[in-house]
C-alpha positions as CSV (number, residue, x, y, z in Angstrom):
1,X,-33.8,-16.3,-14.0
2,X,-30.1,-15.6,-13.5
3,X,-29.2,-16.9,-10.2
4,X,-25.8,-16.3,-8.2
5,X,-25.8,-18.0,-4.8
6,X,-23.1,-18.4,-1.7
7,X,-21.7,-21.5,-0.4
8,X,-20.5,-22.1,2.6
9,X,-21.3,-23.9,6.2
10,X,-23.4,-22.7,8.3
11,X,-24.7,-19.6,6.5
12,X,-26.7,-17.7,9.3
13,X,-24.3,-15.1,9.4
14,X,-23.8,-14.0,6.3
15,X,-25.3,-11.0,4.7
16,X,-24.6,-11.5,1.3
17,X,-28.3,-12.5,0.4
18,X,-30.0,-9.4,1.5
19,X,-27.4,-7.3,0.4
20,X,-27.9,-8.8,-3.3
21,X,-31.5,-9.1,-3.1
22,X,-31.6,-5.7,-2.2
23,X,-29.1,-4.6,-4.4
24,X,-31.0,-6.2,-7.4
25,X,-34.5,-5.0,-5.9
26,X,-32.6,-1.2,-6.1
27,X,-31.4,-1.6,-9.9
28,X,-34.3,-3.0,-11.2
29,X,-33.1,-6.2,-11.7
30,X,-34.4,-9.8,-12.7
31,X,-32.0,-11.5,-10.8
32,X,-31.6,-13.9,-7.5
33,X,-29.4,-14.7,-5.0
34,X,-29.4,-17.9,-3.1
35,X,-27.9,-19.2,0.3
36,X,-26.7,-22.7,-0.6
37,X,-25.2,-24.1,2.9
38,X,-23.7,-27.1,1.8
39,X,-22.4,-29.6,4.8
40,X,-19.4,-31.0,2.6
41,X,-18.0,-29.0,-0.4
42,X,-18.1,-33.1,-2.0
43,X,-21.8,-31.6,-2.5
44,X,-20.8,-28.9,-5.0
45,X,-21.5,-30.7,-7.9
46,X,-25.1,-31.8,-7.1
47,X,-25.8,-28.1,-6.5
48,X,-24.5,-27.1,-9.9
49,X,-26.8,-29.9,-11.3
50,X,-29.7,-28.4,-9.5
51,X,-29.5,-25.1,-10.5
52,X,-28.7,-24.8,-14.0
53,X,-29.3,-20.7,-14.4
54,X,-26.3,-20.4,-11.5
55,X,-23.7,-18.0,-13.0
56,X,-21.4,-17.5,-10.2
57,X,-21.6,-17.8,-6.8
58,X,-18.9,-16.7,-3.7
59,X,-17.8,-19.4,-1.1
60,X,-17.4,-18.3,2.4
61,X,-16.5,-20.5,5.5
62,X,-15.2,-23.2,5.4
63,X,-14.5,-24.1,1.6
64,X,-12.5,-21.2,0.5
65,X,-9.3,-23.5,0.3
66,X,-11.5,-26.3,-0.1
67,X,-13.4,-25.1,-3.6
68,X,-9.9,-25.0,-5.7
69,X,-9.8,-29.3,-6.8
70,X,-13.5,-28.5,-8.5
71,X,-12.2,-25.1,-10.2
72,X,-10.9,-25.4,-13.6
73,X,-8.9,-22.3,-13.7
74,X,-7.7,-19.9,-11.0
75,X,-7.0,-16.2,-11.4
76,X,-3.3,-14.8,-10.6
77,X,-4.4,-13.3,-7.3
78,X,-6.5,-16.1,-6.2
79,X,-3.5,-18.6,-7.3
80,X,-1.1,-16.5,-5.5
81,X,-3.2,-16.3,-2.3
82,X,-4.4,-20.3,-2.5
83,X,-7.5,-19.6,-1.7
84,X,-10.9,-18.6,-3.4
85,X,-14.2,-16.5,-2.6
86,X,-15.4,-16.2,-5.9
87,X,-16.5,-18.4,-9.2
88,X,-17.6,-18.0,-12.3
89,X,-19.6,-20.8,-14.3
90,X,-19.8,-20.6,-17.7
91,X,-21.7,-23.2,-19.6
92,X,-21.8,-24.3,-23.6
93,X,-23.9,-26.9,-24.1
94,X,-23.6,-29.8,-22.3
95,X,-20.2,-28.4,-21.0
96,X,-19.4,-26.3,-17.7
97,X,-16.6,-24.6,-16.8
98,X,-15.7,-23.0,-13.5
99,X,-13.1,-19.9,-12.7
100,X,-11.7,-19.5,-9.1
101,X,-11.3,-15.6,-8.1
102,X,-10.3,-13.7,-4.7
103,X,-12.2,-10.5,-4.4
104,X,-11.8,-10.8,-0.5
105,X,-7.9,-9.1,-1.4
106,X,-9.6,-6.3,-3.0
107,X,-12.1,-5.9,-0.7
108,X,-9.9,-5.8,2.4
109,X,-7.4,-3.8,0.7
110,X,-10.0,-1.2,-0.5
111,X,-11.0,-0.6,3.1
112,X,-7.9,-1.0,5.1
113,X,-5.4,1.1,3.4
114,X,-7.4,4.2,4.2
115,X,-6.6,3.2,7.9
116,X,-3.2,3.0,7.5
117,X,-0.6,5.6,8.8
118,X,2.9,5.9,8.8
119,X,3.5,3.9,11.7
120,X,1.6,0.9,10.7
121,X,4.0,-1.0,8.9
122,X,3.9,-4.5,10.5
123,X,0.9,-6.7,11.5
124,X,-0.4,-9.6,12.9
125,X,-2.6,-11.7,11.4
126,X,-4.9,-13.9,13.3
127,X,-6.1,-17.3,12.2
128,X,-5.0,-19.7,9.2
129,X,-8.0,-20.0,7.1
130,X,-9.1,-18.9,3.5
131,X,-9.6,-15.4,4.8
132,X,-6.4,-15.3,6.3
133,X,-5.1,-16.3,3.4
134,X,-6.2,-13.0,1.4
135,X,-5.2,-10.7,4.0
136,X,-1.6,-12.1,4.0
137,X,-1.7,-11.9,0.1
138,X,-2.7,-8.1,0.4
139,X,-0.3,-7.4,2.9
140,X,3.1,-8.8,0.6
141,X,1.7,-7.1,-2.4
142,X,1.5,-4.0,-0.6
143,X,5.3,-4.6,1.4
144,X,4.0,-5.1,5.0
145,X,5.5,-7.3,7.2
146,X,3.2,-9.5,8.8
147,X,3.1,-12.5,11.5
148,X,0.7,-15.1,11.3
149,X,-0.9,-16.5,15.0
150,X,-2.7,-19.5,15.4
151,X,-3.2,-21.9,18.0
152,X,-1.3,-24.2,16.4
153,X,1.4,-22.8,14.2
154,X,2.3,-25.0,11.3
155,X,3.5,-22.5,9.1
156,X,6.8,-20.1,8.8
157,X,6.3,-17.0,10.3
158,X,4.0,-18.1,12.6
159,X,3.5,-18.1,16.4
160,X,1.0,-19.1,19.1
161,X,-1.1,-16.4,21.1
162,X,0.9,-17.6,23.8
163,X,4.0,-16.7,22.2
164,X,2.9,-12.8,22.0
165,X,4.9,-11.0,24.1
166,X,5.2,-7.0,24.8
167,X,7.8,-6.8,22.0
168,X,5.5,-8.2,19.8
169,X,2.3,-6.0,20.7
170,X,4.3,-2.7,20.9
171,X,6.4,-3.5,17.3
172,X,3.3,-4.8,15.8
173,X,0.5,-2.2,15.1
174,X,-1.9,-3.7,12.8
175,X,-4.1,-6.7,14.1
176,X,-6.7,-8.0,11.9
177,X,-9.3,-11.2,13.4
178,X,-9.5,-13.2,10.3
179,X,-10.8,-16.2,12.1
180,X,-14.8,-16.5,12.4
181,X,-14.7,-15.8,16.5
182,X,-16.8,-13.5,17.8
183,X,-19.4,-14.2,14.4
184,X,-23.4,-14.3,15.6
185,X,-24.7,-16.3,17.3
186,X,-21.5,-16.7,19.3
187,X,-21.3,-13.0,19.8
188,X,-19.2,-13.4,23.3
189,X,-16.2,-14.9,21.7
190,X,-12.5,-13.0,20.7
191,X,-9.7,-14.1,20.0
192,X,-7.2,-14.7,23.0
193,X,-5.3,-11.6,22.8
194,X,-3.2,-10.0,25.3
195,X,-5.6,-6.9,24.7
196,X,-4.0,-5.1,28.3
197,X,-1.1,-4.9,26.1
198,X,-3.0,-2.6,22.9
199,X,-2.6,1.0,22.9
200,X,-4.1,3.7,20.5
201,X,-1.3,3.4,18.1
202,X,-2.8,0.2,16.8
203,X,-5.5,-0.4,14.6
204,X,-8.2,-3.8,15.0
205,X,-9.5,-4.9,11.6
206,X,-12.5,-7.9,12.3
207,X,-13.0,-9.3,9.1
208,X,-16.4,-10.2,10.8
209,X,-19.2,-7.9,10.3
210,X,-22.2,-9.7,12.3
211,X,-22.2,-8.0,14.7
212,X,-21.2,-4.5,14.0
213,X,-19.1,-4.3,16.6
214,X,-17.0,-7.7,18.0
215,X,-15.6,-8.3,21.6
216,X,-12.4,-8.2,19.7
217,X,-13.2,-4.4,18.1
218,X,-14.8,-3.5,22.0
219,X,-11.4,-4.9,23.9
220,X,-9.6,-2.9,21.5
221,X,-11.5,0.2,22.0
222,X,-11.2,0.4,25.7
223,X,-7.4,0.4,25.1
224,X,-8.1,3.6,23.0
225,X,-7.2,1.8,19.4
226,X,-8.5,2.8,15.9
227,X,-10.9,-0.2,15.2
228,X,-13.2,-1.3,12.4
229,X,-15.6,-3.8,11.1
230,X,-15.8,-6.0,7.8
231,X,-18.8,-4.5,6.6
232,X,-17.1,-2.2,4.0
233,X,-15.0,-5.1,2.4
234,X,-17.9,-7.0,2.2
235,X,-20.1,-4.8,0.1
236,X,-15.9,-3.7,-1.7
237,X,-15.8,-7.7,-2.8
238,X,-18.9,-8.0,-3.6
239,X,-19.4,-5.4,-5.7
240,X,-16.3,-6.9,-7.8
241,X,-17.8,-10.5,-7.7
242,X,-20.8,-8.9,-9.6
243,X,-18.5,-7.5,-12.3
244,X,-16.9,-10.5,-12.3
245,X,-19.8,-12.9,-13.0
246,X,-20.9,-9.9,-15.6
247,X,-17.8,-10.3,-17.6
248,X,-17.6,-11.6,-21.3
249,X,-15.7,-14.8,-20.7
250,X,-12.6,-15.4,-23.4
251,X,-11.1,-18.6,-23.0
């Protein structure tokens, strides 16, 4: 059977599974989707030994930076944005080969441009990780200015929480969680933002989506701000995954 599959650690939270399953169940589909938690990403190779009929699969938390040494090619967007959510395995014989692709940039792009006014040009983007990485890769392509904020800046353009002062809240409108805080079970988490400080003119993307609604999206709504969920460019990037790993491959 033609089996896609998710990697990542822990998988609890995702709902990639059921939205396949029942994606597949809807189309009349022979085909599975699998949760394959892995507890090192050194393990990836065993699982491509165990399951030969594995086409693609997408890699979530923590391996999306990670996955790139095992990938044999990346796409432009995933090469521009160092990180990767989706692969494609093709095999010949005894041969495999694996293609690195980031459909989380289309996915978030697809459902936060419609968002956007004319008075979010700048944002801040929370955390460092592979998610992170995709949102800041939308954001150049698309010409908005963006800070990165971390507890421990390493990078340019980057500053603590505790460096986020008035100016910064008021100047920047656009505030996207892409850090896993606030994902179930831990449900009582957020990110340590000044939220006093958040008016309606912003907008609160949470790249989480269990649960529907965050601490982070709640905070923000009490301030009156536009906020939204990750559900949207979940099914957005998975969608595209699909065509992906339904693509004639041309070497």
């Amino acid at each position: 059977m033609r089996t896609y599959g998710l990697i990542g650690f822990p998988l609890g939270h995702s709902f990639s599974r059921s939205y396949f399953t029942d994606k597949f169940l809807r189309e009349g589909k022979e085909e599975q989707y699998l949760n394959l938690e892995l507890e090192a990403i050194s393990r990836l190779p065993e699982v491509l030994e165990a399951h030969p009929d594995l086409a693609g699969f997408n890699v979530t938390i923590p391996y999306k930076q990670q996955v790139i040494p095992f990938l044999d090619r990346l796409d432009p967007v995933a090469a521009g944005a160092g990180a990767v959510n989706t692969v494609r395995v093709i095999r010949s014989g005894d041969q495999r080969f694996l293609e690195g692709f980031n459909t989380d940039v289309y996915g978030f792009w697809a459902s936060v441009s419609p968002l956007l006014g004319p008075g979010h040009r700048k944002a801040l983007v929370l955390g460092s990780g592979g998610a992170s990485a995709a949102v800041r890769y939308a954001f150049h392509e698309a010409g908005i200015e963006f800070l990165l904020v971390s507890r421990q800046p390493r990078e340019q353009n980057s500053i603590s929480y505790a460096g986020l002062t008035p100016q910064i809240m008021e100047e920047y409108s656009i505030i996207i969680n892409a850090t896993p805080l606030g994902t179930f079970p831990r449900i009582e988490d957020s990110p340590p933002l000044p939220y006093h400080l958040v008016t309606p003119r912003h907008l609160l993307f949470d790249l989480v989506y269990n649960p529907a609604e965050t601490r982070f999206m709640a905070l923000g709504r009490q301030q009156g701000a536009t906020v939204q969920n990750g559900h949207d460019m979940l099914i957005f990037q998975a969608e595209r995954a699909y065509e992906i790993w339904n693509t004639p491959f041309f070497p």
